[in-house]
N, C-alpha and C positions, 0 to 999 in steps of 0.2 A: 400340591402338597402343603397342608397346612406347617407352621410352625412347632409344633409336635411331633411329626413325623417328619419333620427334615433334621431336627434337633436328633434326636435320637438315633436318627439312619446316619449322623457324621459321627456319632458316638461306636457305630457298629461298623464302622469302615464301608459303609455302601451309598451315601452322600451321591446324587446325581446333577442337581441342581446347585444356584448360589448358597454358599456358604452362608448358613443360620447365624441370629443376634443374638446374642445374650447381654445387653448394658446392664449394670449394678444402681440401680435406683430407688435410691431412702428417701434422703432428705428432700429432694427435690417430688419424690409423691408427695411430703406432707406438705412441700410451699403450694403446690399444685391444686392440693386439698384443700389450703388454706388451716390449716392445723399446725402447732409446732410439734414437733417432729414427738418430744417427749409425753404429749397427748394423744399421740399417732399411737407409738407402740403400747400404749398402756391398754387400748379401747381395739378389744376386734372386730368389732364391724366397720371403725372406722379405719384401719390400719387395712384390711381387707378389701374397703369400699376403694383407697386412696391408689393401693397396689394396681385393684384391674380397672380404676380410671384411667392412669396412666399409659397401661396397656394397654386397651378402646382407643384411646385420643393416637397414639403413637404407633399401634400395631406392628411392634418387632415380633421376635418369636419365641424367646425366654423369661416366663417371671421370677426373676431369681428374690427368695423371699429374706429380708432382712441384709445389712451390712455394716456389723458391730460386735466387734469385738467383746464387749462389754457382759454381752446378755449370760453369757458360761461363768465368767469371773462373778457377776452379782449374784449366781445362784447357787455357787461355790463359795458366799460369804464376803464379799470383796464390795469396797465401797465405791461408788462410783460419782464422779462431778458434772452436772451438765452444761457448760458453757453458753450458748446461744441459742436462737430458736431450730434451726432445720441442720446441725452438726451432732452427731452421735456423740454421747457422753465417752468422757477418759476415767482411767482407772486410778481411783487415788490412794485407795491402802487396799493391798492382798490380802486375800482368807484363805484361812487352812483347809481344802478338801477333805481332808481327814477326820474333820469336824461336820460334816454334812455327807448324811446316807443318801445313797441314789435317787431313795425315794422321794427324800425331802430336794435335793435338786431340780428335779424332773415335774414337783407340784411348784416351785418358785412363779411370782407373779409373770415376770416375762416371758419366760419357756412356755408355759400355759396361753399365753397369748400366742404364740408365735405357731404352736400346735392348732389354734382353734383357729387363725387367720388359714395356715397351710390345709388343713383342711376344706374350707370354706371354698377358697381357690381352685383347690383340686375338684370340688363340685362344679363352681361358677365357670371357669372359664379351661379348666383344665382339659378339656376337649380339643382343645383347638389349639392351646399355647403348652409349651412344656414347663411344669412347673418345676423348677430348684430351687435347695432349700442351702443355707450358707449358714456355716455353723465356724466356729474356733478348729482350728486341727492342733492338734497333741502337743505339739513342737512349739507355736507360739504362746499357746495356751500354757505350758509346764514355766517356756521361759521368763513372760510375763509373768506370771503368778512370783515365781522366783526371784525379779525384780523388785517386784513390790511389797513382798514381806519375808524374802530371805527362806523361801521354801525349803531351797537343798538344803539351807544345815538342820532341817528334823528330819536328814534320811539321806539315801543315796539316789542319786538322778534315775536309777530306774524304780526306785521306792514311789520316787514323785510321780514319774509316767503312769505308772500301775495303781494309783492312788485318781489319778486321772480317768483314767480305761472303765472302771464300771459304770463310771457319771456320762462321760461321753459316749458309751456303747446303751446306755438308757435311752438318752437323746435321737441318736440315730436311728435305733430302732421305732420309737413314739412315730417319727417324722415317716421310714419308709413304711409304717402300718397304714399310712395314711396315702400310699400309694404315688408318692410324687418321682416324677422321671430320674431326679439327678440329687445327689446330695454333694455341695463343694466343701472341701477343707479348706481355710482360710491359712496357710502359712506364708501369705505374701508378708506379714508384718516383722517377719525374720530377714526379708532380702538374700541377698546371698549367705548368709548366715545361717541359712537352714540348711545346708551342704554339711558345716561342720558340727552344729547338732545330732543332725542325723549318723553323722560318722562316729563322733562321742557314745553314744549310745544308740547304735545299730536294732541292736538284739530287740529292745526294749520298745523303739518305736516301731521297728517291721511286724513285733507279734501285734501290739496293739493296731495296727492301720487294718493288717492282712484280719482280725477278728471285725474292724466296723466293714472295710471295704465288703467281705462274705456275707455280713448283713443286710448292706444296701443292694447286693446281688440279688441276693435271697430272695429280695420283694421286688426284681426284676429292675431294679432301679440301676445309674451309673455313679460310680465314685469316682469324684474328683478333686484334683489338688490345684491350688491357685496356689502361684508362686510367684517372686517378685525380681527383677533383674538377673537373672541368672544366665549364666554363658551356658554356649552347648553342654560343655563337659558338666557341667553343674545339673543341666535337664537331668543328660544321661546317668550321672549319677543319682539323685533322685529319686527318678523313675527305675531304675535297676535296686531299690533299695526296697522301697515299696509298693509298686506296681498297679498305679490307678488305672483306669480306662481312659482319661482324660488328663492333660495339664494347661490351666490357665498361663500363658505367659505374661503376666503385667511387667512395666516399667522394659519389656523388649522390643527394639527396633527392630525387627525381623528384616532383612538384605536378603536378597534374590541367593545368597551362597548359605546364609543361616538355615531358607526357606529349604534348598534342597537340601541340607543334612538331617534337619527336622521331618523330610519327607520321607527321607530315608530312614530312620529312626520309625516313624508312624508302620511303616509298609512293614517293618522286620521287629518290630515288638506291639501289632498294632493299638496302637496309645494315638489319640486325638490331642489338638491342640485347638487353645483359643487364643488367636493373635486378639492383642491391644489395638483397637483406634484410638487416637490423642483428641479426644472430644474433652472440649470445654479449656484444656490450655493449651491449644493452639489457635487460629483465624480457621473461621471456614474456609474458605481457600486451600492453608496451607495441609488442612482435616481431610479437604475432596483431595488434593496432590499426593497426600497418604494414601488412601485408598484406590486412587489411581496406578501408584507403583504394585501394592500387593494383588488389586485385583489382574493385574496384568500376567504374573504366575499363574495366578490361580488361571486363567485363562487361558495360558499355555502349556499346565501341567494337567489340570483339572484334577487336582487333590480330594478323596471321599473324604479326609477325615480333618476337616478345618473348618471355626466357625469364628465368627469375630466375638468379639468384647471391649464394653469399654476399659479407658486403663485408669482401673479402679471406680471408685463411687463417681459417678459424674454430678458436678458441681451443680447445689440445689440453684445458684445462680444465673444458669445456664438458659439461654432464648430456647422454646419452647419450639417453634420455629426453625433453629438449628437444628433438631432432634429429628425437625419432620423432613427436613430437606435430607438429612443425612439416610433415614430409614427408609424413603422413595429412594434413593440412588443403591442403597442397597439391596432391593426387591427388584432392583432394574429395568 
């Protein structure tokens, strides 16, 4: 079973085999490529070419496309700094959404590239690899915004959401027209913080998720949410609020007791997870002793619906070599 069809079958709770990879790799395509990263996303044949080199040299099983924050907020107006060569730009003054029609969003230089790469991908290699696409979710996206230029006081936090919704329901749809397997929300940049977000304004983010999530169905694709630190009770609420197909767990040490309540959860709402590997800050060694404890559940449970991931963007400074050793012990 190629990479596609293993991807997708943990997504649909029928998973038979080792649990599928999905690492998050930017910067480290464009050191790879030898491009800085900020030349990467601007150029799509070369953002395109660096993604499924990556992929060829490494042969996981997920090309998850882009991881930056950035690309929604600069298309929404927002000004952004680029720091170094192979690190994704930060945000340095907020733009008003209110001030940019969907349409004009959705033609911005970035977005336009990141359409013509997902594309490209979904032709080149999309066969064999499953392709996801990694976009902002509503939640980091409102609160950042809101940080950086004082959003909420022109309106009410569900003014902002809904001000948000027709930009990001443009976006989503562009990416599942183009057929790709998986689209991720990005609210790991909330942490546990997106617990009380989402609680503050329930109403507002469940209509907004429940209208992209039924988009990315639509085109037969899976919705999912990447979240950051969060305790059980934090999953489960969540996921009981919005209801993806999938939750990234980043920044969680998953323990053989965490693993069975989360299995239990998967089996009785079925919702997939993707456990974090500690690639790139920890020693190989203590990376293989990681994956020696999880894989040893998985080995006794034999869980369908679990796939790894790194935990978060793995470091463009990372042994290339590390990556290879790590992806062979994975394939088994």
């Amino acid at each position: 079973m190629n990479g596609k069809l293993a991807f997708r079958s943990v997504l649909q709770g029928k998973n038979q085999g080792n649990p599928p990879f999905l690492p998050f790799i930017h910067g480290l395509a464009a050191r790879m490529a030898n491009v800085p990263l900020r030349d990467m996303v601007s150029d799509a044949s070369v953002f395109a070419n660096a993604l499924e080199g990556a992929y060829r040299l490494l042969d996981y099983d997920v090309i998850a496309l882009s991881y930056d924050t950035t690309v929604e907020c600069e298309a929404l107006g927002s000004e952004v700094g680029w720091k170094n060569e192979y690190t994704a730009p930060v945000l340095v003054k907020g733009g008003d959404p209110s001030l940019i029609r969907p349409e004009e969003f959705l033609r911005s230089e970035r977005i336009q590239v990141l359409l013509e790469v997902t594309k490209r991908l979904v032709m080149t290699a999309g066969t064999d690899a499953a392709i996801a696409c990694v976009v902002s979710g509503p939640c980091s996206l409102t609160k950042g915004l809101e940080r950086a230029s004082g959003l909420a006081a022109c309106g009410s936090a569900t003014d902002a959401v809904r001000a948000l919704g027709s930009h990001l329901g443009k976006l989503v749809r562009g990416l599942c027209e183009l057929k790709v397997d998986a689209v991720l929300f990005r609210e790991d940049p909330l942490g546990p913080e997106l617990v009380e977000e989402l609680t503050l304004n329930r109403e507002a983010y469940k209509g907004l998720y429940a209208t992209m999530f039924n988009i990315v169905r639509a085109f037969n694709g899976f919705p999912v949410l990447v979240t950051s630190r969060l305790d059980i009770d934090g999953v489960k609420t969540v996921h009981g609020t919005v209801r993806p197909d999938a939750m990234v767990l980043l920044g969680t040490d998953v323990g053989d007791h965490d693993f069975s309540l989360l299995m239990e959860l998967a089996d009785a709402s079925r919702v997939s997870f993707g456990v974090p590997l500690p690639i790139g800050t920890v020693p190989l060694d203590a990376l293989m002793a990681r994956l020696d404890e999880i894989d040893s559940f998985v080995a006794a449970h034999r869980p369908k619906r679990v796939f790894y991931t790194s935990d978060g963007e793995i470091p463009y400074d990372i042994s290339v070599e590390v990556l290879r050793t790590l992806v062979d012990r994975l394939k088994g």
